[in-house]
C-alpha positions as CSV (number, residue, x, y, z in Angstrom):
1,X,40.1,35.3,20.8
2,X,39.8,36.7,17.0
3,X,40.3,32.9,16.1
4,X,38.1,31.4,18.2
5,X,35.5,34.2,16.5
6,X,36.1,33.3,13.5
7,X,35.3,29.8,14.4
8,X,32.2,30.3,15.7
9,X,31.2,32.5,13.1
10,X,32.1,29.5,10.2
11,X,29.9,27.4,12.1
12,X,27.2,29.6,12.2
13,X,27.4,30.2,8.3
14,X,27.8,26.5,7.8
15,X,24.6,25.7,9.6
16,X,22.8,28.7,7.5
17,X,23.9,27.5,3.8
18,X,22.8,23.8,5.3
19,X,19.5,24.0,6.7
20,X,18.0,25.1,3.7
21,X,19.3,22.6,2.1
22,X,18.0,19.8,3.6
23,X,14.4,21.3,4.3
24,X,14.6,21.5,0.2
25,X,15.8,17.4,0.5
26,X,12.3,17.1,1.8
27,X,9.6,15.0,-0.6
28,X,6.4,16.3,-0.7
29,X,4.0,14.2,-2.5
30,X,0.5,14.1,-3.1
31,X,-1.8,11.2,-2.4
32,X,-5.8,10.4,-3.4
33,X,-7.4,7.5,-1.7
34,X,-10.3,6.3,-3.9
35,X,-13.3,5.0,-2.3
36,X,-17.1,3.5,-2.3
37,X,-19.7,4.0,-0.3
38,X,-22.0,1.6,-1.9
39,X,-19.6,-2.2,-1.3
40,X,-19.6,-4.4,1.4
41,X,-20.0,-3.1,5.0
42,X,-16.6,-4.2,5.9
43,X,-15.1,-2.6,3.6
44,X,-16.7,0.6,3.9
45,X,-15.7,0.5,7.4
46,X,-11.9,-0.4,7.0
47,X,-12.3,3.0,4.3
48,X,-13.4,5.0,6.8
49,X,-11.0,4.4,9.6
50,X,-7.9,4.3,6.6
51,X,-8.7,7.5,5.5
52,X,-8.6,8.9,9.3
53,X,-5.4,7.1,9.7
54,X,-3.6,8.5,6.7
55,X,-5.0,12.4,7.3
56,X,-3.4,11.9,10.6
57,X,-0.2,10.6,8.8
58,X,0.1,13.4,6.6
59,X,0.0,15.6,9.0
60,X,2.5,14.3,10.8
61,X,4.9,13.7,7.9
62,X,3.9,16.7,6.1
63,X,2.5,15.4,2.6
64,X,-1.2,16.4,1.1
65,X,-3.7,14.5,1.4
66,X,-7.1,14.0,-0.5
67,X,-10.3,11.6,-0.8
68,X,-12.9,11.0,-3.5
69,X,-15.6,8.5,-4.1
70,X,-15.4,9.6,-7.7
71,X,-13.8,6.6,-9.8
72,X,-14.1,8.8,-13.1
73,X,-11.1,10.8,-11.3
74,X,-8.5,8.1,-12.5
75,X,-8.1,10.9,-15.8
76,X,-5.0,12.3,-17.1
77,X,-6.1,15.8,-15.7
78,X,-6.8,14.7,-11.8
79,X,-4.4,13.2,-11.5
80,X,-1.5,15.3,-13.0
81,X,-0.3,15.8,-9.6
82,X,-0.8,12.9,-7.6
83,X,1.8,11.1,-7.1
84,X,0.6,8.1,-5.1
85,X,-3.3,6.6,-5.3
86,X,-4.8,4.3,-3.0
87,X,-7.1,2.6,-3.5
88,X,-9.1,0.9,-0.5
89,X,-12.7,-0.4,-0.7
90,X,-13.4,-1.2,-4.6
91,X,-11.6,-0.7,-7.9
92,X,-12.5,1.0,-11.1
93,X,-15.5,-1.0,-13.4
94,X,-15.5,1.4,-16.5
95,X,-12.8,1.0,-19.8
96,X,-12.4,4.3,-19.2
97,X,-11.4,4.4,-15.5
98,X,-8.9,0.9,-16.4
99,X,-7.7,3.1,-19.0
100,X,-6.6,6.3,-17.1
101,X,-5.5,4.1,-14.4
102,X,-3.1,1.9,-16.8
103,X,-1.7,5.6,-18.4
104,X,-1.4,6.7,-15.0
105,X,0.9,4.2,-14.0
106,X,2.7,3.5,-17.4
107,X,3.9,6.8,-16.9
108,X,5.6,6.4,-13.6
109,X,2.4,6.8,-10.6
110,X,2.2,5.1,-7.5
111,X,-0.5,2.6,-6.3
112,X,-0.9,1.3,-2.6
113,X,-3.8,-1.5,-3.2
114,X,-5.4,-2.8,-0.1
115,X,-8.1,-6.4,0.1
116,X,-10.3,-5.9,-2.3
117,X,-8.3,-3.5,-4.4
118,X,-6.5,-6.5,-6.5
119,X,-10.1,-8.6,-6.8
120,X,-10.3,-10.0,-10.4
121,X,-11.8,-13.1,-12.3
122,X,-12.9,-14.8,-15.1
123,X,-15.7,-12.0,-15.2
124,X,-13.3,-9.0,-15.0
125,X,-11.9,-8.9,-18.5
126,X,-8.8,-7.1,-17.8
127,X,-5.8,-8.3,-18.6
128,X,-3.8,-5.4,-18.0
129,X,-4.3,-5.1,-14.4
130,X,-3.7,-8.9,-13.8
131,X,0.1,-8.5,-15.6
132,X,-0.1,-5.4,-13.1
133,X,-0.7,-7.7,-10.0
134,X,2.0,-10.3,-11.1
135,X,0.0,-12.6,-13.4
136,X,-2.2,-13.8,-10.4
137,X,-5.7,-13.9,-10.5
138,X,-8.3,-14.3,-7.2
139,X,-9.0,-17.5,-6.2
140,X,-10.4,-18.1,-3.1
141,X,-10.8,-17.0,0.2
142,X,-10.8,-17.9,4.1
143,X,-14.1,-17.2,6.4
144,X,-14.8,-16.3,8.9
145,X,-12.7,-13.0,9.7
146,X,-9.6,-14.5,11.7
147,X,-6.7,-12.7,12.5
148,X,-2.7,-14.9,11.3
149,X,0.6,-14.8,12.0
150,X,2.6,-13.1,9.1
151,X,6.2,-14.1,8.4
152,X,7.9,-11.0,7.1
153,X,10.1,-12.6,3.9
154,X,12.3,-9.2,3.4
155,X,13.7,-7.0,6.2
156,X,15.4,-4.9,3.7
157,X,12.8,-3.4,2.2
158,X,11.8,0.1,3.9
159,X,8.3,-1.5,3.7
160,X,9.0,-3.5,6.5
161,X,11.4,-1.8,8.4
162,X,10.9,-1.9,11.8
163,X,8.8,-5.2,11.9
164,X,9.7,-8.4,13.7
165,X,10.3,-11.8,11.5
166,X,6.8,-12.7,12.4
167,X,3.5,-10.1,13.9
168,X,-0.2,-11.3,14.5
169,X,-2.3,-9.2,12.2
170,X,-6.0,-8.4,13.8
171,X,-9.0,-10.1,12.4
172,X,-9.0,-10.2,8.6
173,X,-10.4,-12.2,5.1
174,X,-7.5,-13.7,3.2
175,X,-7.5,-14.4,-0.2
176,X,-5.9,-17.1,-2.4
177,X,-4.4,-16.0,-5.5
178,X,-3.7,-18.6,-8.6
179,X,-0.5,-18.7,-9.5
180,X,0.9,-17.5,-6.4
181,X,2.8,-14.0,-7.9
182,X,5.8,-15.1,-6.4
183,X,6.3,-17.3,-9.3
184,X,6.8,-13.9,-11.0
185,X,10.0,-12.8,-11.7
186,X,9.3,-9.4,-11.5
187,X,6.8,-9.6,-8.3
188,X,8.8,-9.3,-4.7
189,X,7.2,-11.0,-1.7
190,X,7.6,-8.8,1.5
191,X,4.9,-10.8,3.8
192,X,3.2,-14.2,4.0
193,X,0.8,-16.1,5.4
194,X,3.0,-18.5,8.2
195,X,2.5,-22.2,7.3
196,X,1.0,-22.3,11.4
197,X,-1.9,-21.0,10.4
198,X,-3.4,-23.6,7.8
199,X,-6.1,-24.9,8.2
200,X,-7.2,-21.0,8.5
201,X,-11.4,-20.8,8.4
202,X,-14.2,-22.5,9.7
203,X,-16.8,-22.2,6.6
204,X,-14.1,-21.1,4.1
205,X,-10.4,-22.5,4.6
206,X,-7.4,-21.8,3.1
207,X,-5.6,-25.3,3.9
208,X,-2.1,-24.6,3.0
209,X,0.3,-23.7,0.4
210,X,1.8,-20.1,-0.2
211,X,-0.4,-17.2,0.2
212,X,1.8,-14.3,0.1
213,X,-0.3,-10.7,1.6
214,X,2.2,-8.1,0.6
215,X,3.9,-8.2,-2.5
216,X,5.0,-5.6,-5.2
217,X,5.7,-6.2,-9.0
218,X,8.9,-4.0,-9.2
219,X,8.2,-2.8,-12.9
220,X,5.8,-0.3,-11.6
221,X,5.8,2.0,-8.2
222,X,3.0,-0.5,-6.6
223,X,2.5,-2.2,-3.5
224,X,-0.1,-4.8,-2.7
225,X,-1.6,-5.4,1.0
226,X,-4.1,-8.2,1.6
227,X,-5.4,-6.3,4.8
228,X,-8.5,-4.7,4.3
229,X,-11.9,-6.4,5.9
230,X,-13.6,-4.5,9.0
231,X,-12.2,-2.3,11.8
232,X,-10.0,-4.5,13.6
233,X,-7.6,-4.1,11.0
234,X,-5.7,-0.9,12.5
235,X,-5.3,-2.4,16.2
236,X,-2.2,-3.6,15.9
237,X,0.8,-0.5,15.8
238,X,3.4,-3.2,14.7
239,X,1.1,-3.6,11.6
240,X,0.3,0.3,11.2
241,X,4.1,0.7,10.8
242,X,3.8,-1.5,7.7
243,X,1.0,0.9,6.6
244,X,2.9,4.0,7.1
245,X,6.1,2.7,5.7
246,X,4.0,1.6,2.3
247,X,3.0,4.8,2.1
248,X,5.8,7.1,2.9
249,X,8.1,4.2,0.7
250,X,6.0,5.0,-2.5
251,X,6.1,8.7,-1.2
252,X,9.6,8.6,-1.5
253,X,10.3,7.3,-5.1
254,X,8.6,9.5,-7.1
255,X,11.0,9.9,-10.1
């Protein structure tokens, strides 16, 4: 009887020192979404339905969660404590934005890009953030707003766990980029456009080639996602998975 006691107190003590412990284990992180008001209707619209998605998500997995529409907040001093920045409708147009943006993550921050987040040209004049993106540059894109079959390239990345080899994602623009970044060698592919798809457009077409959607260049904590245009784009929960799991992923590797 005094053994069996003894036993269940052990247990009991075990269980005390441990819980702590792993509550501790726990990340928290901190996460700004940039946005505009003042860009193309569709994009405003996928803002406003990410940043509902995400609060939600926070919630659920217990991280903080802010928003601003204020670009000049890509400073050393706003984000000191971010670990993770999304940006979802536009993308910062002053030297001085590109350059707290480029310290922020030289110095080991997180980006989760989405559409219109990785737009840059001949007019953009910054060759910083094209290294960023893999060397690739915009080239093109299809119209009108179709939805496409994605083939998901890696199934060991937590990015895509839990996703099939192949989804539909809901109604979306998709962009060509020149040269593909998965001639990169740092840049890893994690979703592409399937080849069943070409020609994909009616007025704009994207014919055929390789037209990766998700890709990250693994010398910085980033992650690219070509989804982006309108408010189909959170209809489908076997593509809100990828969202979350982009998130949470660069969540989880703060250094």
């Amino acid at each position: 009887m005094i053994r069996l006691l003894f036993r269940y107190l052990s247990v009991a003590l075990l269980m005390a020192f441990c819980l702590p412990v792993a509550h501790a284990e726990h990340r928290h992180f901190h996460v700004l979404a940039f946005c505009s008001t003042n860009v193309e209707k569709d994009h405003v619209l996928f803002a406003e339905q990410a940043m509902k998605y995400y609060a939600a998500l926070a919630k659920k997995d217990e991280f903080d969660f802010a928003t601003t529409s204020n670009w000049d907040d890509l400073n050393e001093t706003r984000l000191k404590d971010v670990q993770v920045v999304l940006w979802l409708d536009d993308f910062p147009h002053t030297d001085a934005q590109r350059k707290g943006f480029e310290e922020y993550m030289n110095h080991g921050g997180g980006w989760l890009g989405f559409h219109i987040a990785a737009f840059n040209d001949e007019g953009t004049h910054w060759p910083w953030f094209v290294d960023f993106l893999g060397g690739t540059v915009f080239y093109g894109n299809s119209w009108p707003p179709l939805p496409a079959l994605l083939d998901v390239e890696d199934h060991a990345s937590p990015v895509t766990k839990g996703l099939p080899a192949t989804f539909t994602s809901p109604i979306n623009e998709w962009y060509i980029w020149k040269p593909s970044p998965r001639l990169n060698k740092d840049v890893k592919v994690l979703l592409s456009l399937d080849q069943s798809n070409f020609p994909l457009g009616l007025k704009d077409t994207i014919r055929g080639g390789d037209v990766p959607v998700v890709w990250t260049n693994t010398r910085y904590r980033m992650l690219y996602i070509n989804m982006g245009h309108g408010e189909k784009i959170f209809d489908s929960p076997i593509q809100n998975r990828l969202f979350d799991n982009a998130l949470l992923w660069l969540g989880s590797t703060v250094p």
